[in-house]
C-alpha positions as CSV (number, residue, x, y, z in Angstrom):
1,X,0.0,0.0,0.0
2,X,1.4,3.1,-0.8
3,X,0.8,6.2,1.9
4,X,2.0,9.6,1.9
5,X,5.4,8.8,2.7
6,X,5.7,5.4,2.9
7,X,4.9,1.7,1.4
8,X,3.4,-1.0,3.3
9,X,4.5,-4.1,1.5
10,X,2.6,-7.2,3.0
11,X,-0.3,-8.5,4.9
12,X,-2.2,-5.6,7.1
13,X,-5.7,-5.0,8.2
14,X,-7.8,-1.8,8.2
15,X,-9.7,-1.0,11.0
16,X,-11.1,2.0,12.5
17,X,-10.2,3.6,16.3
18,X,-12.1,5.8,19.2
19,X,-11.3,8.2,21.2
20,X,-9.8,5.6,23.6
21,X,-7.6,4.5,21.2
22,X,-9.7,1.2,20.3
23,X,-10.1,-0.5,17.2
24,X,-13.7,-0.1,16.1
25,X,-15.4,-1.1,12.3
26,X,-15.1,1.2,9.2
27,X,-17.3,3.7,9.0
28,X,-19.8,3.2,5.7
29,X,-17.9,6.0,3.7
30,X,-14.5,4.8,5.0
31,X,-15.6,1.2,4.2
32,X,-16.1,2.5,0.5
33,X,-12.7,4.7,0.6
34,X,-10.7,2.0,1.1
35,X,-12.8,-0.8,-0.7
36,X,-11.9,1.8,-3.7
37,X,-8.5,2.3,-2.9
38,X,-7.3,-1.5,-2.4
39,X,-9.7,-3.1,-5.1
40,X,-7.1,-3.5,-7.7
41,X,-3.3,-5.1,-6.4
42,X,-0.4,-2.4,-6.1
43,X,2.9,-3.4,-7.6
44,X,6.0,-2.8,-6.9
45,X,9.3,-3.3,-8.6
46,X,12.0,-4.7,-6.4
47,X,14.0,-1.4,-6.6
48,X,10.9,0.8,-5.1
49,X,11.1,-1.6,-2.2
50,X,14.6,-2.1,-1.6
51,X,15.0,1.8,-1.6
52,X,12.1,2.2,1.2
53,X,12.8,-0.3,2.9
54,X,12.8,-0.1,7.0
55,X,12.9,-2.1,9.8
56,X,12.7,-1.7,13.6
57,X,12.7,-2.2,16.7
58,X,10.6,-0.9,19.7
59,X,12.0,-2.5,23.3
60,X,10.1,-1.7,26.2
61,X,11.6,-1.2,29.6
């Protein structure tokens, strides 16, 4: 998935939140946003993901 900044390469789920910081369902016009957005496969060449590639590492002490 391609954001503003960034591109999500792999499994993920969409989900709403609250105020509480809780995941909720879509709401109708979000469901249809991102049924929109997603309902044809994004590629990507193997350059585009080996030049955004990231990975790390939260610890928690």
């Amino acid at each position: 998935m391609r954001s503003k900044n960034t591109d999500h390469v792999g499994d993920f789920f969409v989900c709403g939140s609250d105020e509480e910081g809780n995941l909720t369902s879509l709401k109708e016009d979000d469901l249809i946003a991102y049924t929109m957005l997603f309902y044809e496969p994004q590629e990507f060449t193997k350059e585009e993901i080996e030049e955004t590639a990231v990975i790390e590492f939260y610890t928690f002490e």
